[in-house]
N, C-alpha and C positions, 0 to 999 in steps of 0.2 A: 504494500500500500504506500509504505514512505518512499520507493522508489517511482512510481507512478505519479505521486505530488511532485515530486522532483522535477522531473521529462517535463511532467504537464507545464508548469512556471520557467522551467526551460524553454520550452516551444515558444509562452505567449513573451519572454523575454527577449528571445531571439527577433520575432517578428516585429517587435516594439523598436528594436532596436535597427533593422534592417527599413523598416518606414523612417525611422528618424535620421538616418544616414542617408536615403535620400531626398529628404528636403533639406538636408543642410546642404549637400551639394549644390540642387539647385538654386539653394540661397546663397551659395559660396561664388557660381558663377555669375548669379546676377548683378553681386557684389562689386566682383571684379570688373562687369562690362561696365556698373554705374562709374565706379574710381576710374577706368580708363575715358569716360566722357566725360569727368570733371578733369584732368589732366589734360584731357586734347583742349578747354576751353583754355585752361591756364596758357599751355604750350601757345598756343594761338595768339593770345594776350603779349603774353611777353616777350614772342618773336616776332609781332607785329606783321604777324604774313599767316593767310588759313591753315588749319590742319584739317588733316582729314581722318575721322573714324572710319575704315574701311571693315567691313559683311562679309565674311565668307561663308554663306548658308551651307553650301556642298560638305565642308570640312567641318565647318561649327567652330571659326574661330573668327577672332578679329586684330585688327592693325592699324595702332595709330603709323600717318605718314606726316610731313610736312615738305617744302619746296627748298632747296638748298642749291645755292651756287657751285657748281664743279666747275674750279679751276683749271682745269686740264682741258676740258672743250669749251667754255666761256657760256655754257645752257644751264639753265634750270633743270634741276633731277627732283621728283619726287623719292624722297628716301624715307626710313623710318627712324622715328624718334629714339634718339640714343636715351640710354638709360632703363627706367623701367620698362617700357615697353617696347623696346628693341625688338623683340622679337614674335611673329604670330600669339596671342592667346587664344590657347585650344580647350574648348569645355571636355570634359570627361564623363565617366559612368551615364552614357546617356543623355546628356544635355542637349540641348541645342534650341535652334533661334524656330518657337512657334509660330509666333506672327512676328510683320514687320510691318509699321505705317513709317515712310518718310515723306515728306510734304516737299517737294521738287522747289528751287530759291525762287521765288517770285511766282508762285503758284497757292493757290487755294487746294487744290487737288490732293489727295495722298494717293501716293502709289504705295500698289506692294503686289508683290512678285517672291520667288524662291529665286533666287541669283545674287550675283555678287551686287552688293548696296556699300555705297558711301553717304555718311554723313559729315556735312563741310561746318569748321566751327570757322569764323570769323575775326579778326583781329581786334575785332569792336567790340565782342565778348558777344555775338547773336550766334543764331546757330539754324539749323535746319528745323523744324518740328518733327519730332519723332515721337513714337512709340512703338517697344521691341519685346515683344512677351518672351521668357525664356524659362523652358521646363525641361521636364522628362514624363510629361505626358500625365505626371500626377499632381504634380506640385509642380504651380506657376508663378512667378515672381515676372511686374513688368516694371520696366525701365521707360520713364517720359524724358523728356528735352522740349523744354521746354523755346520756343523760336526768335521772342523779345528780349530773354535775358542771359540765355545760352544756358540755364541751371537744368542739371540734373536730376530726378526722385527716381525713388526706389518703391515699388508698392508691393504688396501680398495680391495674390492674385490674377484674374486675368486682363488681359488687352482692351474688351470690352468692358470692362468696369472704370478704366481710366481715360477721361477726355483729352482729345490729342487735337492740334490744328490753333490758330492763332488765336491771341488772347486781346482783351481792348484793357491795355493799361488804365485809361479815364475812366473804367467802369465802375462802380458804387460797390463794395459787398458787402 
């Protein structure tokens, strides 16, 4: 009998713990896509020339770039931001980009598509409007961007729950 309680709170242990290991993932990545769009606004800021959050849906990763002078041929290169985000970030265990609203510069419209997406931040601190649901199918966490002021949030839940698209600054709340 004491070996059967055992198993039993074992079992509902294990399962307990295997749901909660995947929403923190999912909350780990979403995390990390928010911190890399508050870094591309800075980057943007303080290098006084756009960056760009690039969308790798295929892969499920993404890439700040920015525009840098190469001295050897006298052109403009898009490269990526030295330091933290040097390199692709790639979600794991199952993650990746549910939905994607981006709002094209000078457009009311959002698109969304399954394919490679950029979002441009601004040297002005604005940014493109977005919104990027990111899960694994159980647990969703979206990411806004906001377009007036280039700011980032973080929400529980999904895409449809968070309004995305331009704001009227003068508006009363």
């Amino acid at each position: 009998m004491v070996v059967v309680v055992v198993a039993l709170l074992a079992g509902i242990g294990g399962g307990f713990y295997a749901g909660t290991y995947r929403r923190m993932a999912a909350k780990k990545a979403a995390k990390d896509f928010w911190f890399a769009a508050k870094y591309a606004q800075i980057t943007a800021i303080d290098r006084q020339s756009p960056c760009e959050l690039e969308l790798d849906t295929n892969d499920n990763r993404f890439l700040l770039l920015v525009y840098e002078l190469n001295k050897e041929t006298g052109q403009t290169e898009q490269v990526p931001v030295r330091g933290l985000y040097s390199r692709p970030v790639q979600f794991g265990d199952d993650i990746k980009f549910e939905d994607i609203k981006i709002t094209p510069i000078g457009s009311e419209e959002i698109a969304s598509t399954n394919e490679e997406k950029t979002i441009v931040f601004q040297p002005n601190g604005t940014a493109q409007s977005t919104v990027i649901q990111i899960g694994d199918g159980k647990n969703h966490y979206t990411v806004s961007i906001c377009a007036a002021t280039g700011k980032a949030t973080m929400h529980f839940g999904t895409a449809k729950e968070v309004k995305g698209g331009t704001i009227d600054l003068d508006e009363e709340l």
